[in-house]
C-alpha positions in Angstrom: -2.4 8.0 -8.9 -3.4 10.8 -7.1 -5.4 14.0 -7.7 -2.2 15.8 -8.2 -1.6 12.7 -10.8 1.4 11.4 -8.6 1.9 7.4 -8.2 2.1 5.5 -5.3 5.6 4.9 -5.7 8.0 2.1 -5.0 9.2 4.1 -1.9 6.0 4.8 0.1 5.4 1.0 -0.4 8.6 -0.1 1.0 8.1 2.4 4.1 4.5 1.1 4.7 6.0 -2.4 4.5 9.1 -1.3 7.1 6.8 0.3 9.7 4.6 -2.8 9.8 7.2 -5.2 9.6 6.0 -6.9 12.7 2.6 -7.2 12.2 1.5 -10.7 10.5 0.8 -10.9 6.9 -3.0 -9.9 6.7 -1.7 -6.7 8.8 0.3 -5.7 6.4 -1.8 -5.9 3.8 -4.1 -4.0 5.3 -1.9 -1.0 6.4 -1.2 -1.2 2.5 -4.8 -1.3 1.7 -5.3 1.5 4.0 -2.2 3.6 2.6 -3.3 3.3 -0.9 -6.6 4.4 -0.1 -5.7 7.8 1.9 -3.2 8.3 -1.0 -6.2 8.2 -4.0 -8.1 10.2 -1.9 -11.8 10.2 -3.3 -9.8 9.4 -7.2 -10.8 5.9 -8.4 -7.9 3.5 -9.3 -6.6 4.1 -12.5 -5.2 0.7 -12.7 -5.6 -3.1 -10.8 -3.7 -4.1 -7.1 -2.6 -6.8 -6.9 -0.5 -8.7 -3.7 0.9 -11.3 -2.3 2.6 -11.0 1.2 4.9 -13.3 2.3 6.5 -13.5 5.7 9.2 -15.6 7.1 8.9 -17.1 10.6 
């Protein structure tokens, strides 16, 4: 969550997934990483992240 106590969301993952779809797997992740963190602003996590990216060659 954010300050404004709004969740990530389902649908900002999926477009920070689709704009990085071309990037290898530890790319992605870290856009995520990176998206999540602009998105809590200075708010610590309220719950745990966990991932695992997959990508098919």
């Amino acid at each position: 969550m954010n300050g404004s106590l709004h969740e990530y969301g389902i649908d900002r993952l999926k477009n920070i997934i689709m704009q990085n779809s071309q990037k290898t797997a530890i790319e992605i992740q870290q856009a995520i990483l990176d998206s999540v963190s602009l998105f809590q602003d200075i708010h610590p996590a309220n719950d745990d992240l966990t991932m695992i990216i997959l990508k098919a060659i």
